[in-house]
PDB file of N, CA, C and O in Angstrom:
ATOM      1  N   UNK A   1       4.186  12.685   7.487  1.00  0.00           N
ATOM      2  CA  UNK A   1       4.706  12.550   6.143  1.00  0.00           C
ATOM      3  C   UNK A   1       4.664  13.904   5.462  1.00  0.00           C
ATOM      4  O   UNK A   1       3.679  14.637   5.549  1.00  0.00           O
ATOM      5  N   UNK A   2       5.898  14.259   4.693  1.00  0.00           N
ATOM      6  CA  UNK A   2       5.610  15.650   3.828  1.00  0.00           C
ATOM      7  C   UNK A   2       4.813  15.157   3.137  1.00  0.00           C
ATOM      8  O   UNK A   2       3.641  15.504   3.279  1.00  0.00           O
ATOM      9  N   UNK A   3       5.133  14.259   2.228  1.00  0.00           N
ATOM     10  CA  UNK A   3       4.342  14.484   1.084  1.00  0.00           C
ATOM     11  C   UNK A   3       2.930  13.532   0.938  1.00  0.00           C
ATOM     12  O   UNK A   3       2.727  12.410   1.401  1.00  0.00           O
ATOM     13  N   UNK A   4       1.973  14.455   0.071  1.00  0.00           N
ATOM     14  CA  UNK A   4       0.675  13.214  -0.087  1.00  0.00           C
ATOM     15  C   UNK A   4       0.530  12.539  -0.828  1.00  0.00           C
ATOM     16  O   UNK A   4       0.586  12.947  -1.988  1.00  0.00           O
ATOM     17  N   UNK A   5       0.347  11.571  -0.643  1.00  0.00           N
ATOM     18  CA  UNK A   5       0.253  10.420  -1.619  1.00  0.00           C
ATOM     19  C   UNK A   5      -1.282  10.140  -1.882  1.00  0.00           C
ATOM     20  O   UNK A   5      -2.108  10.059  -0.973  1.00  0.00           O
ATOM     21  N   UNK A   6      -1.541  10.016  -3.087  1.00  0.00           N
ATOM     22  CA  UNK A   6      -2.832   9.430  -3.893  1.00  0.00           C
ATOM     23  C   UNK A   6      -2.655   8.277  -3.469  1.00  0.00           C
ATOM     24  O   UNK A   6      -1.592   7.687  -3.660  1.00  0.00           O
ATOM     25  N   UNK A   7      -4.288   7.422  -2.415  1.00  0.00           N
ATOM     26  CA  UNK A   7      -4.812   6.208  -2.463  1.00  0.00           C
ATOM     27  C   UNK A   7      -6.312   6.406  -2.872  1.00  0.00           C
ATOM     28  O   UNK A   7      -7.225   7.213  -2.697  1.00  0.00           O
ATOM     29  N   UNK A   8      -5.961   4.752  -3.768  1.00  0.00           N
ATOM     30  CA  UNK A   8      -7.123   4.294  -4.513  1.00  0.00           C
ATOM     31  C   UNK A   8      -8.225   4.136  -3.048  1.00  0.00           C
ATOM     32  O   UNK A   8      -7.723   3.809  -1.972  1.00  0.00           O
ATOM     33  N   UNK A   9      -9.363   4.339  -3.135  1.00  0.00           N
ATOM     34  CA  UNK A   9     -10.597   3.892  -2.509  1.00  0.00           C
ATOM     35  C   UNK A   9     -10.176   2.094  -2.463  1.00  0.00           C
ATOM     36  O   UNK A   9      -9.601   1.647  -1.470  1.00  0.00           O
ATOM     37  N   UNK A  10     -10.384   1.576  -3.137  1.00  0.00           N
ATOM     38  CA  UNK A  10      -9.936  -0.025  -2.492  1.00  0.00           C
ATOM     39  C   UNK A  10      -8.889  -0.220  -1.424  1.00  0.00           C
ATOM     40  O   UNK A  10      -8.930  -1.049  -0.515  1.00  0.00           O
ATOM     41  N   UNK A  11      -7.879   0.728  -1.686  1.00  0.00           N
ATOM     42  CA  UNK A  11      -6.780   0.858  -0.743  1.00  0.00           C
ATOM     43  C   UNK A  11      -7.133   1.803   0.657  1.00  0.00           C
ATOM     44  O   UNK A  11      -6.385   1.824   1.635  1.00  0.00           O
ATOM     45  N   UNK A  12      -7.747   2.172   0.611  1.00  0.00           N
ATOM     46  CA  UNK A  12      -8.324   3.199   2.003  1.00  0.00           C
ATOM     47  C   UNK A  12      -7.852   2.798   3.034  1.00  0.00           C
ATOM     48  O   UNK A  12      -6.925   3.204   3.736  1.00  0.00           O
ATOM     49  N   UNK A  13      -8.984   1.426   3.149  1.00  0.00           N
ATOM     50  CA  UNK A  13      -9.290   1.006   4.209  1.00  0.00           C
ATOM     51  C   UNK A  13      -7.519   0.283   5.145  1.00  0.00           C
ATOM     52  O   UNK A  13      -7.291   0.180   6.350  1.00  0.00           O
ATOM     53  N   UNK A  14      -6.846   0.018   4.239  1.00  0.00           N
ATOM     54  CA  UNK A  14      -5.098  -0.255   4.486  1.00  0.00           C
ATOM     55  C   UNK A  14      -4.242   0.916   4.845  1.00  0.00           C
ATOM     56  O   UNK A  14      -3.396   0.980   5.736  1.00  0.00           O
ATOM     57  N   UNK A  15      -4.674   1.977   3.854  1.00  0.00           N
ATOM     58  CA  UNK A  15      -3.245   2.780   4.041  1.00  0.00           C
ATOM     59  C   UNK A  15      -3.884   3.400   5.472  1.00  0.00           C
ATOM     60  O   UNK A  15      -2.993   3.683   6.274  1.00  0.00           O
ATOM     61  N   UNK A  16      -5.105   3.639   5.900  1.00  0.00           N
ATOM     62  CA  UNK A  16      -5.663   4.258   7.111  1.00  0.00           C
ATOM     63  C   UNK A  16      -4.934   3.514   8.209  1.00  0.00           C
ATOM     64  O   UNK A  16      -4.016   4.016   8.856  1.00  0.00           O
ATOM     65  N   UNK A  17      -5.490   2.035   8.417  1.00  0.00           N
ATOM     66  CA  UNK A  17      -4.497   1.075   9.151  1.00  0.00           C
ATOM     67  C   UNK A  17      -3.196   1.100   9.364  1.00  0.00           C
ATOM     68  O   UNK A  17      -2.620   0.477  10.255  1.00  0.00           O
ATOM     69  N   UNK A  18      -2.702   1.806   8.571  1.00  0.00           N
ATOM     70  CA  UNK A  18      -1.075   1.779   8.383  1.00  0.00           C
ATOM     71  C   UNK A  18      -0.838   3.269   9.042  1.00  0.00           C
ATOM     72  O   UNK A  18      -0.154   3.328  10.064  1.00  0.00           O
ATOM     73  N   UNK A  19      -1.211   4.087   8.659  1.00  0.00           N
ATOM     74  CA  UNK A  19      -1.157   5.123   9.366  1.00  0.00           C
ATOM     75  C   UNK A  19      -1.256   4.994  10.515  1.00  0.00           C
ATOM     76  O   UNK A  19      -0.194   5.186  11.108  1.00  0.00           O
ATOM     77  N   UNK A  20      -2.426   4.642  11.369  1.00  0.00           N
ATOM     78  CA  UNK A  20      -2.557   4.306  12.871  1.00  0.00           C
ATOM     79  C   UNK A  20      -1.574   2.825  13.232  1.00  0.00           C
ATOM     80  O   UNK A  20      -1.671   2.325  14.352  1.00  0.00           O
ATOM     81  N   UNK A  21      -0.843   2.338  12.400  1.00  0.00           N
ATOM     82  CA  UNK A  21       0.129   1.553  13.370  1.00  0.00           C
ATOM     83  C   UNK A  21       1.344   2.180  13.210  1.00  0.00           C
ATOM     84  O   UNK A  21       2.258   1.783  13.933  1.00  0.00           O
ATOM     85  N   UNK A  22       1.590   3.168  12.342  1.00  0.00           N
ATOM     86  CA  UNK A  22       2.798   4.306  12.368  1.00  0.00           C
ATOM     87  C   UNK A  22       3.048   5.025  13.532  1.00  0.00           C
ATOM     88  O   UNK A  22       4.213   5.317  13.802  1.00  0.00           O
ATOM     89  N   UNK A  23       1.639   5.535  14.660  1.00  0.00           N
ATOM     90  CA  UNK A  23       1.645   5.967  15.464  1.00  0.00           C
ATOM     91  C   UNK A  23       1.864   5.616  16.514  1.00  0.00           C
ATOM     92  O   UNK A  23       1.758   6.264  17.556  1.00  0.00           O
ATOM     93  N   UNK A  24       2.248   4.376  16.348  1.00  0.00           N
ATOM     94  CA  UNK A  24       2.534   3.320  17.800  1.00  0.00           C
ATOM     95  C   UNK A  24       4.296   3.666  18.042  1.00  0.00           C
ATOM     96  O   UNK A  24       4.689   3.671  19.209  1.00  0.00           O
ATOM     97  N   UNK A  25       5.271   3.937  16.958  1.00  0.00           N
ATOM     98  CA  UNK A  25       6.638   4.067  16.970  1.00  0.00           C
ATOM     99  C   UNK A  25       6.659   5.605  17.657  1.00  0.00           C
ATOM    100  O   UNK A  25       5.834   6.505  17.818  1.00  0.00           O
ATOM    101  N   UNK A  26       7.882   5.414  17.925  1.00  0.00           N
ATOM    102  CA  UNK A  26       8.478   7.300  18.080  1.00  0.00           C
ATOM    103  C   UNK A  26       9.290   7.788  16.673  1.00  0.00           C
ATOM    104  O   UNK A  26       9.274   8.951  16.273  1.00  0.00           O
ATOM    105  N   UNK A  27       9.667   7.200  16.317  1.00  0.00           N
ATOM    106  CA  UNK A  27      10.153   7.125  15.130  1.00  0.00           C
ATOM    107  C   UNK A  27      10.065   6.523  14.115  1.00  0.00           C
ATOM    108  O   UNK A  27      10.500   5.375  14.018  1.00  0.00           O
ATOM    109  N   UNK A  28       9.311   7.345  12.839  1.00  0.00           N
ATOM    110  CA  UNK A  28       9.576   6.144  11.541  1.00  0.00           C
ATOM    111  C   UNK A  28      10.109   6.678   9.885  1.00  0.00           C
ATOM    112  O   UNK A  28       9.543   7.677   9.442  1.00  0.00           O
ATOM    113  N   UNK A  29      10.836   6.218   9.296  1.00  0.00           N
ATOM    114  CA  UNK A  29      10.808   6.912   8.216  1.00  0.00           C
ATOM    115  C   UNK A  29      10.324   6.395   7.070  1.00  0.00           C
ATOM    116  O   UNK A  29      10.538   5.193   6.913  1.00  0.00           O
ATOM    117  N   UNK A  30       9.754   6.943   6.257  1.00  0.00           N
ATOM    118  CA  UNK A  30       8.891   6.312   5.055  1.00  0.00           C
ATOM    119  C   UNK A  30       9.866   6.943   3.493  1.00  0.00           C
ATOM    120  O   UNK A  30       9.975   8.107   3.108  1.00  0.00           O
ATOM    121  N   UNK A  31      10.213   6.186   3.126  1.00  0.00           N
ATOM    122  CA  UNK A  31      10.761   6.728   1.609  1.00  0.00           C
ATOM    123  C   UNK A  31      10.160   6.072   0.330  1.00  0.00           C
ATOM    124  O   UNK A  31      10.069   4.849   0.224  1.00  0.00           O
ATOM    125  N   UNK A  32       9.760   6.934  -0.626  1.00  0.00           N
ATOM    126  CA  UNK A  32       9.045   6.658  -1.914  1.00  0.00           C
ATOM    127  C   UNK A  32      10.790   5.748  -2.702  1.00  0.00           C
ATOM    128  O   UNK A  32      11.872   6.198  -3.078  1.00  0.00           O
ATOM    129  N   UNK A  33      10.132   4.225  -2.614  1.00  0.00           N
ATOM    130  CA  UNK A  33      11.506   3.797  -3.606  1.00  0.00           C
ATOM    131  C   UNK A  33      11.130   3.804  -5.357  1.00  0.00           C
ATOM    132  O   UNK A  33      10.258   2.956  -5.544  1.00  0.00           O
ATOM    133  N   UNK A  34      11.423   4.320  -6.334  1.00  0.00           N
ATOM    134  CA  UNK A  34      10.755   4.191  -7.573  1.00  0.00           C
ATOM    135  C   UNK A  34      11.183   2.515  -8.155  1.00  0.00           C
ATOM    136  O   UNK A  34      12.297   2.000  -8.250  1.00  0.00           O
ATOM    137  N   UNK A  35       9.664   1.888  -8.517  1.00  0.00           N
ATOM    138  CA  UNK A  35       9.561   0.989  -8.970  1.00  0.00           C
ATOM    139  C   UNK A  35      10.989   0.501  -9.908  1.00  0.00           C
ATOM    140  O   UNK A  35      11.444  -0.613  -9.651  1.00  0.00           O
ATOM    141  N   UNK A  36      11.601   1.253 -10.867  1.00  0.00           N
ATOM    142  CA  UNK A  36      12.983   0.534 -11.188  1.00  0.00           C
ATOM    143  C   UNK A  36      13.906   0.394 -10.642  1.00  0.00           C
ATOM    144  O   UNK A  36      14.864  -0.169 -11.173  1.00  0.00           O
ATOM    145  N   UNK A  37      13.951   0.947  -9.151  1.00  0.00           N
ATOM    146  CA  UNK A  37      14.625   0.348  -8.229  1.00  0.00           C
ATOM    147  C   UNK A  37      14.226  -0.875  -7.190  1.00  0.00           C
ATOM    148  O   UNK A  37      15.041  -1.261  -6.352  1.00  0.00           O
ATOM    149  N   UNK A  38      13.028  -1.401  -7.300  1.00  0.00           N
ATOM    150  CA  UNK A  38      12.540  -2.218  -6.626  1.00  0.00           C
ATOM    151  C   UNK A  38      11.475  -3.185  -6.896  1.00  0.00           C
ATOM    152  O   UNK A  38      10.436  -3.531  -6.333  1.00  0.00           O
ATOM    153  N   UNK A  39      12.314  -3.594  -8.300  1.00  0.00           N
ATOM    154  CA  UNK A  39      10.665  -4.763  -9.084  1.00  0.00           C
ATOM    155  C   UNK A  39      10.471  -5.529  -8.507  1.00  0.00           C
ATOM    156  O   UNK A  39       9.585  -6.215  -9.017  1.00  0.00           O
ATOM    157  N   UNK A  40      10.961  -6.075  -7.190  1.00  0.00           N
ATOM    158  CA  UNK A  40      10.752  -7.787  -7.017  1.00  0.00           C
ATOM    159  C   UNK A  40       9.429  -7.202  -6.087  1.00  0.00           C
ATOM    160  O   UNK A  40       8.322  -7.741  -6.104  1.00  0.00           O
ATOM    161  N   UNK A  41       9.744  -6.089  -5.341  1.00  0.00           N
ATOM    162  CA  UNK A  41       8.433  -6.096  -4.169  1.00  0.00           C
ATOM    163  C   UNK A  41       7.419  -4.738  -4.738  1.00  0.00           C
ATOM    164  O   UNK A  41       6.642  -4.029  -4.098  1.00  0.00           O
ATOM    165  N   UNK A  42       7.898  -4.717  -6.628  1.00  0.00           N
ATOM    166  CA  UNK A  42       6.738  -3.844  -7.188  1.00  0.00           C
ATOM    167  C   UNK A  42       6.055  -4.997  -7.814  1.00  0.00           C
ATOM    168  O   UNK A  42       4.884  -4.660  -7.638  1.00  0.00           O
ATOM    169  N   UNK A  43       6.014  -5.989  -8.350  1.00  0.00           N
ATOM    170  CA  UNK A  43       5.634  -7.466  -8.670  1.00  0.00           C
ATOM    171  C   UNK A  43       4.758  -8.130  -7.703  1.00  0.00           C
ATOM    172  O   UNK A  43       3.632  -8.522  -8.009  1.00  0.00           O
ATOM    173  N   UNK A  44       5.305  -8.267  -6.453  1.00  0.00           N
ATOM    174  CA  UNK A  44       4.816  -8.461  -5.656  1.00  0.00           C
ATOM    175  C   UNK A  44       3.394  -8.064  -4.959  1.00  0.00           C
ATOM    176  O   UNK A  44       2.383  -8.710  -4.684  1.00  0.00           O
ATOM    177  N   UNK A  45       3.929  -6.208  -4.745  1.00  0.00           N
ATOM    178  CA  UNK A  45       2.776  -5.701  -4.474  1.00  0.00           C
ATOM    179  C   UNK A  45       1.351  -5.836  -5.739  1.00  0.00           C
ATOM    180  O   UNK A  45       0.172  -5.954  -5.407  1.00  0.00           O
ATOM    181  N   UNK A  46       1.804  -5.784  -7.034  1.00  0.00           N
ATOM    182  CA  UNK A  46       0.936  -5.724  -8.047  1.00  0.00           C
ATOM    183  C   UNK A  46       0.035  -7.018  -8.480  1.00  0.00           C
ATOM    184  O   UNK A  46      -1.006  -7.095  -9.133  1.00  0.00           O
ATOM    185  N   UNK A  47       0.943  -8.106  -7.787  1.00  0.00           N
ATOM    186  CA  UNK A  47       0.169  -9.794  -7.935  1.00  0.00           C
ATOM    187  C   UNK A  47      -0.864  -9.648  -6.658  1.00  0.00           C
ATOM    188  O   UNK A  47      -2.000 -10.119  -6.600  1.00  0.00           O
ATOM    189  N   UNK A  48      -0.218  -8.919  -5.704  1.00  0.00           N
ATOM    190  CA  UNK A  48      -1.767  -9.029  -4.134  1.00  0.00           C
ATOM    191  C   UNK A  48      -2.515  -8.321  -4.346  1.00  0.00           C
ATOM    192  O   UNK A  48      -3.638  -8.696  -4.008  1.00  0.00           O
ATOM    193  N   UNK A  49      -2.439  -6.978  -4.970  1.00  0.00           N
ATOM    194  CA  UNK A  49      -3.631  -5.926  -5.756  1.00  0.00           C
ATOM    195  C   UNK A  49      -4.479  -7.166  -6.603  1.00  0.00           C
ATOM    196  O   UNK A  49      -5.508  -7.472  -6.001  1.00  0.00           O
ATOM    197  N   UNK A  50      -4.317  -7.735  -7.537  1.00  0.00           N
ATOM    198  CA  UNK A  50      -5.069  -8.801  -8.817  1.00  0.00           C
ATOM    199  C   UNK A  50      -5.461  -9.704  -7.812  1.00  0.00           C
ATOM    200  O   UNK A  50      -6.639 -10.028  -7.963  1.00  0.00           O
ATOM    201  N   UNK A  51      -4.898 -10.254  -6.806  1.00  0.00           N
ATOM    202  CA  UNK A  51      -5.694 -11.123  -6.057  1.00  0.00           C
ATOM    203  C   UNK A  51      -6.843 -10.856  -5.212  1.00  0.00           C
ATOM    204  O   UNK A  51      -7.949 -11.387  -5.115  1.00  0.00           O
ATOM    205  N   UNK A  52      -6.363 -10.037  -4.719  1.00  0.00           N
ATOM    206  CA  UNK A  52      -7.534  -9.374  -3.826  1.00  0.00           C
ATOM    207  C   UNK A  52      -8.378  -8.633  -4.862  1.00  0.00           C
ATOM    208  O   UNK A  52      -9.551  -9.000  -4.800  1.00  0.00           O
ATOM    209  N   UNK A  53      -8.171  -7.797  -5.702  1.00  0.00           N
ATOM    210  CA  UNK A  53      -9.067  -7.364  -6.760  1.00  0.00           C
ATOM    211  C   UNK A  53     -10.331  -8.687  -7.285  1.00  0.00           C
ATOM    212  O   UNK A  53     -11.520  -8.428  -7.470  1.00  0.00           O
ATOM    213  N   UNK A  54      -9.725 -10.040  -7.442  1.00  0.00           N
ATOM    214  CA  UNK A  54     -10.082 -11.024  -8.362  1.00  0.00           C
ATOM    215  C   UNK A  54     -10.996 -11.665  -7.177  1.00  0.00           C
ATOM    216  O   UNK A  54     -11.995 -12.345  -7.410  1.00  0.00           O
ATOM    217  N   UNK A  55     -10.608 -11.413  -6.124  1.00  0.00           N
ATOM    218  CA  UNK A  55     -11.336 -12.007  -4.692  1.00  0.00           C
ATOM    219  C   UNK A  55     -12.686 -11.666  -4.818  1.00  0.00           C
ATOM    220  O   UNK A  55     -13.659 -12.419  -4.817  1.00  0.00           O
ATOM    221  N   UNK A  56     -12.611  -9.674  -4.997  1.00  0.00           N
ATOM    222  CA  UNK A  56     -13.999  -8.974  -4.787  1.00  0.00           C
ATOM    223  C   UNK A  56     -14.574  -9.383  -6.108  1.00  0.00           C
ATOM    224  O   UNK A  56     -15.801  -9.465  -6.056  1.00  0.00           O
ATOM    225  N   UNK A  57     -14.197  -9.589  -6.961  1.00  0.00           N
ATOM    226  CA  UNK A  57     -15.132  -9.963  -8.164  1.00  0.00           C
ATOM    227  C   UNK A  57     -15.875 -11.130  -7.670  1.00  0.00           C
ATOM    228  O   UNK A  57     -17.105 -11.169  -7.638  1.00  0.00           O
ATOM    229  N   UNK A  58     -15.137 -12.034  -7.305  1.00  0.00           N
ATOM    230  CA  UNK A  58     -15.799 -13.494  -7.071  1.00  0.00           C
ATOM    231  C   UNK A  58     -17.061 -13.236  -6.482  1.00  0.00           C
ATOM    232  O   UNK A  58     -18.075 -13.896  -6.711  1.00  0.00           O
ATOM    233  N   UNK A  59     -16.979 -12.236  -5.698  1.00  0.00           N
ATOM    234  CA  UNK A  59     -18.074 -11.989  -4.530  1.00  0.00           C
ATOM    235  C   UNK A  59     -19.336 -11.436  -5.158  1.00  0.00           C
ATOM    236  O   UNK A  59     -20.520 -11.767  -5.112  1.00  0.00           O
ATOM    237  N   UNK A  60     -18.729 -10.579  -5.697  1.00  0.00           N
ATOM    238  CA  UNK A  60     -19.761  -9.576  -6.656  1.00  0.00           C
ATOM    239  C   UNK A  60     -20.766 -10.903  -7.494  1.00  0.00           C
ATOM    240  O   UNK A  60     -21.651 -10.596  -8.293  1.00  0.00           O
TER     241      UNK A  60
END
């Protein structure tokens, strides 16, 4: 990837995972889509962040 992207510490442990299954392709391309081009799966992503966020509370 050129560019670096800021992950949250909650997110680590995913975007690491994701990285090592990137490495399984010969080819992949990754493009930054900006959120007003893509609310349904920026909604999306932002309701599984609160869930899983709301998960670790429970625990706590």
């Amino acid at each position: 990837m050129k560019d670096v992207w800021k992950v949250g510490r909650e997110l680590l442990p995913w975007y690491k995972k994701a990285k090592a299954l990137m490495n399984g392709f010969r080819f992949i391309e990754m493009r930054k889509i900006p959120r007003s081009q893509n609310r349904v799966a920026h909604r999306a992503a932002k309701a599984a962040y609160y869930e899983a966020r709301l998960g670790q509370l429970k625990k706590e």
